[in-house]
C-alpha positions as CSV (number, residue, x, y, z in Angstrom):
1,X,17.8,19.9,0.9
2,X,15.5,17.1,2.8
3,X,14.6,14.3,1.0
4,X,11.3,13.3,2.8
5,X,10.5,9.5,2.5
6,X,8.0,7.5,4.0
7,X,8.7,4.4,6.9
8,X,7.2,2.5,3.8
9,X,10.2,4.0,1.6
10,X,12.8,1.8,3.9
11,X,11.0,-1.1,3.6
12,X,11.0,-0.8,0.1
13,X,14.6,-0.1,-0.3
14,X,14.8,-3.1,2.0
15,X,13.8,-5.6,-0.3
16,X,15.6,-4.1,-3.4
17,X,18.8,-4.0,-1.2
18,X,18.1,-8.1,-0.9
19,X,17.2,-8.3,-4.2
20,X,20.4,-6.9,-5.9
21,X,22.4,-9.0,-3.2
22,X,20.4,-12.2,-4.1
23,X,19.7,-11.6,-7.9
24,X,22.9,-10.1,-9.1
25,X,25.4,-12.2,-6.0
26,X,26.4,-8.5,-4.5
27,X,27.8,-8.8,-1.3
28,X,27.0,-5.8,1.0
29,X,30.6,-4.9,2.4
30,X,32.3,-2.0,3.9
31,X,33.2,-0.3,0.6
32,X,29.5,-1.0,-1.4
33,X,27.0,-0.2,1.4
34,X,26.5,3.7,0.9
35,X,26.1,3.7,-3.0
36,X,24.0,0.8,-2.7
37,X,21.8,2.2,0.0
38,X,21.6,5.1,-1.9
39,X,20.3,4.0,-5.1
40,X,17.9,1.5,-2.7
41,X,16.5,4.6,-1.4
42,X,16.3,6.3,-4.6
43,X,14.6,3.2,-6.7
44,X,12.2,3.2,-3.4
45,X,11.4,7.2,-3.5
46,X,10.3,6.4,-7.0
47,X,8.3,3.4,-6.9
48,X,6.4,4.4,-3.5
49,X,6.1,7.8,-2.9
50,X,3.3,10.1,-4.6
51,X,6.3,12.7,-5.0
52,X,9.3,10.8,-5.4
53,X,12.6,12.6,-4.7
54,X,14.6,13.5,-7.9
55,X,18.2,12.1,-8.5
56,X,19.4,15.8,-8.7
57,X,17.9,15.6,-4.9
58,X,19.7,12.9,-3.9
59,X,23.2,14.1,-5.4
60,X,22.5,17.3,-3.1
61,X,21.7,15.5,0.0
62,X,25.0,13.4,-0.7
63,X,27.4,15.5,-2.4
64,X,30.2,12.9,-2.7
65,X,28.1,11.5,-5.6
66,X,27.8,13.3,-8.6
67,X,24.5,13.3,-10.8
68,X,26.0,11.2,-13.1
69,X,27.3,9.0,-10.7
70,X,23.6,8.6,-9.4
71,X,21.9,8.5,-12.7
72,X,24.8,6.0,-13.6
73,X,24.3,3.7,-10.7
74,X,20.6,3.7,-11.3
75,X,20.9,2.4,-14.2
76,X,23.3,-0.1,-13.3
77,X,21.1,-1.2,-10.1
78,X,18.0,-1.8,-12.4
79,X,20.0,-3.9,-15.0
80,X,21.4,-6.1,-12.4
81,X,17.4,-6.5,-10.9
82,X,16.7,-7.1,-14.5
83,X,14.7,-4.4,-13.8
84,X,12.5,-6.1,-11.5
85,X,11.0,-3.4,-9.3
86,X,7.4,-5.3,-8.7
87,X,6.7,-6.2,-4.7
88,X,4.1,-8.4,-3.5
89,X,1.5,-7.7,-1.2
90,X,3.0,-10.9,0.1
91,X,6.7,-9.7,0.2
92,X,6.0,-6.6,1.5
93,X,4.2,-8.3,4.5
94,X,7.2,-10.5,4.7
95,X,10.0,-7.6,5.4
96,X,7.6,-5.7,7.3
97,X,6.7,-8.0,10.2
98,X,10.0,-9.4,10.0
99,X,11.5,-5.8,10.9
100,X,8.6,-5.2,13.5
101,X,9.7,-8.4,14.7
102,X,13.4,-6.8,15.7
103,X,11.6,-4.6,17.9
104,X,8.4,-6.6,19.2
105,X,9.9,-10.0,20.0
106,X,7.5,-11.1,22.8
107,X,4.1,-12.9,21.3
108,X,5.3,-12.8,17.4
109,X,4.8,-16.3,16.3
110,X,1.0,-16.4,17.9
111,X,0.2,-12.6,16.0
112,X,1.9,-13.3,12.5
113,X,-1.0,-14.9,10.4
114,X,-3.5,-12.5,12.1
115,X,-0.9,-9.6,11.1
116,X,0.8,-10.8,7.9
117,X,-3.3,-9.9,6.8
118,X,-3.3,-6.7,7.8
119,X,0.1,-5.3,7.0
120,X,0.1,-1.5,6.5
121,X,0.7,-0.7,3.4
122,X,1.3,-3.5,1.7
123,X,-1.9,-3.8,-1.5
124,X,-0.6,-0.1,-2.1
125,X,3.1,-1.8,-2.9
126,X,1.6,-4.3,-4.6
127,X,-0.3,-2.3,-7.1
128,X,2.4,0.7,-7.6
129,X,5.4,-1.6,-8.5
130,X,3.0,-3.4,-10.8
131,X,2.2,0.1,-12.8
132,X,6.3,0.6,-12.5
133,X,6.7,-2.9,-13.7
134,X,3.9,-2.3,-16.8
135,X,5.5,0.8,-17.6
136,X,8.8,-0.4,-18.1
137,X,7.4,-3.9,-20.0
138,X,5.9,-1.1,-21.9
139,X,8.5,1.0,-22.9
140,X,10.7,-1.9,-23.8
141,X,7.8,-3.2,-26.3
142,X,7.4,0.4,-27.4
143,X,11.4,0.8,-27.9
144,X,11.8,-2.8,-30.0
145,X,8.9,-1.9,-32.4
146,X,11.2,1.5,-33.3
């Protein structure tokens, strides 16, 4: 079992790796990295890919979590994002040219405002975490009025 994600996925999971660390104070140490990676990946797969990978995938591809483990830490992730899953246009630009940046380091400061304009990509982010974003501030509206 394969779990085909996009360049775009890592990016993604890049930013909710950061966010966890900076929203819920979660160091990234020797003993968290995999799970948290993991369920990074996973939260990415969802939000950006067309056909998102399913947790039951993910618990193939890494058998030393279980499903419920997965589905567990999921839900944990989210609640310590408060559930925060929307990326800007903006953000996404930000993590994106600051990774190309590892790799391109001659001329980067004289091409960032004609790139951070043009990254690929990063509109499409912007308006898929905003439907996840609605569809969870929906859900929890729909939920209380039960």
């Amino acid at each position: 079992v394969k779990a085909l994600l996009s360049a775009e996925c890592s990016i993604v999971c890049l930013v909710y790796v950061e966010r966890l660390m900076e929203t819920a104070n979660v160091p990234l140490v020797s003993q968290n990295w995999r799970p948290i990676l993991l369920c990074g990946l996973l939260l990415a797969s969802k939000v950006w890919q067309d056909l998102s990978s399913w947790n039951s995938e993910f618990s193939q591809i890494y058998p030393q979590f279980t499903l419920q483990a997965i589905n567990k830490l999921e839900v944990t992730y989210c609640k310590e994002i408060k559930w925060n899953l929307y990326i800007s246009s903006s953000a996404y630009a930000k993590y994106y040219f600051a990774l190309r940046s590892l790799t391109e380091k001659s001329d980067f400061r004289r091409n960032y405002t004609v790139m951070m304009v043009n990254a690929p990509g990063a509109d499409q982010i912007a308006e898929r975490s905003g439907e996840v974003r609605q569809q969870v501030l929906d859900q929890n509206t729909l939920s209380r009025s039960l």
